[in-house]
N, C-alpha and C positions, 0 to 999 in steps of 0.2 A: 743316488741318481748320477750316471756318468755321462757328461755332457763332450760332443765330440766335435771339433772343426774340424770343416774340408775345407782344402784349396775350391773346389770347383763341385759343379751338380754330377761331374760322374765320377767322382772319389766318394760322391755322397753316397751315391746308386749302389757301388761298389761296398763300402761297409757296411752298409743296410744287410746289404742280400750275403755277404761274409759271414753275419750273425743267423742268419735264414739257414744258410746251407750249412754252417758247422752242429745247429741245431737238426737238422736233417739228416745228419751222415751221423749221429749219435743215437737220434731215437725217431727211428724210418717213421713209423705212425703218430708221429706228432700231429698235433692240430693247431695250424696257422688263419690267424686273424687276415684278411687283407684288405685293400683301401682301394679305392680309385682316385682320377684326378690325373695332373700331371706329373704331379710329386713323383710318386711312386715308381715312374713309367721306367726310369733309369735304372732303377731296383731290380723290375722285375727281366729286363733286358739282360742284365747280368744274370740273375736267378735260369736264364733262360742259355744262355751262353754255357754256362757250368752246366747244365743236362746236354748238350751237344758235342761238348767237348769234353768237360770232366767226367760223365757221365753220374752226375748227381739224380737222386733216382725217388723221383715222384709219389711211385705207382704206392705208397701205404698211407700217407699221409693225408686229413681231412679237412677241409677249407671253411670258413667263414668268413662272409662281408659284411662290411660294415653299414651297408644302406642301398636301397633302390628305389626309383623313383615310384611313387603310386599313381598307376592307371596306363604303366608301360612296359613291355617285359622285350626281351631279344626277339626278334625279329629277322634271321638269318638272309631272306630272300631280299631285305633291301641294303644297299652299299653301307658301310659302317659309318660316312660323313652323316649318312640321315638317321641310323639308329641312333640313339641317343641313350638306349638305356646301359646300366651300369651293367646288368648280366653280358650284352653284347660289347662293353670294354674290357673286361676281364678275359671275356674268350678269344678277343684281338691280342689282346697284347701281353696274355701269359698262357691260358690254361690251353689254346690248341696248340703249342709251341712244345708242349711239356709233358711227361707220359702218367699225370692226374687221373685218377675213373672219376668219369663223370657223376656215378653215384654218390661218389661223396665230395662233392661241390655243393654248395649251400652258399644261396645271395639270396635276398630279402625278394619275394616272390608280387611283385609290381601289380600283376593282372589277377591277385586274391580276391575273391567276391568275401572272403569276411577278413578280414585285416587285422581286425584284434583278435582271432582265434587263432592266424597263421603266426603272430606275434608269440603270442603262448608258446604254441609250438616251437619255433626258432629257438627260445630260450630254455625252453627243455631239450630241443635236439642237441644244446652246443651242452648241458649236464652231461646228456648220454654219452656224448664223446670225451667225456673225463675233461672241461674246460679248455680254452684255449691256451695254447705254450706262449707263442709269443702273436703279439697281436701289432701289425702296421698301422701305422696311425701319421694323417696330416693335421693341418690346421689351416682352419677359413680365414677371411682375413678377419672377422669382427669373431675370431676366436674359439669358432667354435671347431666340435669333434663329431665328425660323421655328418649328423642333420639334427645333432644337440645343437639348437640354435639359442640365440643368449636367453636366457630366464629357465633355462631348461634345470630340471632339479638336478641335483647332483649322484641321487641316490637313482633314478631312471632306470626305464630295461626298454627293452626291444618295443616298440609303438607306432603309431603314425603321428606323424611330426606337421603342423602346416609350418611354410617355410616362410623365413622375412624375403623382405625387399630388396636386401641387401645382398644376401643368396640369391634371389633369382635374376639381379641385375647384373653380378657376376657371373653365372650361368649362362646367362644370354648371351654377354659377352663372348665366353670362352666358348661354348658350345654352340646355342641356338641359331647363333645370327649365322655363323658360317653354313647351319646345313639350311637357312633360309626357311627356317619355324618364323613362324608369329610371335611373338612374344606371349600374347594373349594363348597362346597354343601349348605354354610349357608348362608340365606338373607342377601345381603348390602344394601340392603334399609328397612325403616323402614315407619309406618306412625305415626305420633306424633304430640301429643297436642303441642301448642307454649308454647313461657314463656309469649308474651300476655294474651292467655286464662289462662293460670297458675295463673297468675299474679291477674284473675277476679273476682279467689274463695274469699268466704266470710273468709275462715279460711283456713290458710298453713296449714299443719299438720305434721314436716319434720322427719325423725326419721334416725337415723344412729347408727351402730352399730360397733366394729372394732379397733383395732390398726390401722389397714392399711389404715383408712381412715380417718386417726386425723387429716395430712397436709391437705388435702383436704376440711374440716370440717372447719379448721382456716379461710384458702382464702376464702371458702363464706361469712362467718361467719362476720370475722375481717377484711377479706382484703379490697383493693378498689373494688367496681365496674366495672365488667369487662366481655364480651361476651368470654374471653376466661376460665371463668369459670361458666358458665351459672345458675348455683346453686346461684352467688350473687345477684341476681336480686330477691332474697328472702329478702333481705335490702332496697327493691324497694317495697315490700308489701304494700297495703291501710289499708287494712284491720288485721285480727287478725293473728298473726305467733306465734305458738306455736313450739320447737326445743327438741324433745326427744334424748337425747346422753346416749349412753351406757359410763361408765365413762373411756373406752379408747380410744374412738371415743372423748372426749371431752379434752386428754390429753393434746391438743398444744394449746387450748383457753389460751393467754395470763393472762386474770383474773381470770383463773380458777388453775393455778398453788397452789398445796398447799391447795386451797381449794376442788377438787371434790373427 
């Protein structure tokens, strides 16, 4: 596990998307995991800079997300403060930016009339594509990974999730209340990768940024193992984990005191 401070959230964004793109320029049709939120946004800003200027090059590579709300899909014709769904933040703030085929973009399809069969599916589409390389990944503040909310198993795949309280009163915060939703108006369910298939990528790629999210940060990080923080089953990893901390995201790492 290589655990990494930054000075600030765009040195974060900055080595995130450094390991993104050198894995890109090495093996063009890789298949990348990605995430929404705000975390990320810096990430993909840079990922997005590097194809305009360096000309980092899209066009072979396969996408997967992490989750989308159920009972809501992109919506182009209305302003993006009111979409709310995750396919229409991806397409804001990476994928129209970037020279991607749209054919192989794959997000968790919202508006599925059978959801445990599109679930299925999802999970064998990402086999067919030879697993994910490296896979982005944030963290909620009560821990969890995607819309693994706490008690989720650890062993999990792709499913419909109903979400706590705690997710949706952060949600509303960040998202709802500003495009002036209801509360009562906002998805409680969700569709989401597991921490199985999480678990499958070649490479974590976990980034956090945040005072508010240092406690948080420690228990996956340093605590025990446990479904009620579903982010520690990042200590369960096979494969490569890579840990980008904004340095007050990283403040409560016990061996990091003094040092970050």
């Amino acid at each position: 596990m290589d655990i990494v401070i930054t000075g600030n959230y765009e040195e974060m964004g900055r080595s995130a998307a450094g390991i993104i793109a050198e894995l890109v320029r090495t093996k063009p049709a890789c298949v990348l995991g990605f995430a929404t939120g705000g975390t990320p946004v810096g990430t993909y800003r840079e990922l997005i800079r590097m194809h305009r200027e360096e000309g980092l090059d899209f066009s072979k590579i396969k996408t997967f997300n992490l989750d989308e709300y159920l009972g809501i899909g992109m919506d182009i014709s209305k302003p993006y403060e009111i979409d709310q769904s995750y396919a229409r933040f991806m397409h804001e703030e990476l994928f129209k930016h970037i020279n991607v085929r749209k054919e192989n973009i794959h997000i968790p399809d919202g508006l599925t009339k059978e959801p445990e069969e599109f679930c299925r599916w999802y999970e064998e589409e990402i086999k067919r594509a030879g697993g994910i390389d490296i896979q982005l990944l944030g963290i909620g503040g009560d821990g969890h990974w995607a819309f693994n909310e706490p008690g989720s198993s650890l062993a999990s795949r792709t499913r419909v999730q109903a979400l706590t309280k705690q997710t949706l009163d952060d949600n509303y915060e960040s998202f709802y209340r500003k495009a002036g939703i209801k509360r009562e108006d906002m998805p409680h369910f969700a569709l989401t990768m597991g921490i199985g298939t999480i678990l499958e990528s070649r490479h974590a790629l976990m980034i956090v940024n945040g005072i508010r999210k240092a406690g948080i940060v420690s228990e996956a990080i340093e605590g025990p193992l446990t479904s009620k923080v579903t982010a520690s089953a990042i200590q369960l990893h096979p494969g490569k984990v890579t840990i980008i901390l904004e340095k007050p995201a990283a403040s409560k790492l016990t061996w990091s005191i003094g040092k970050a």
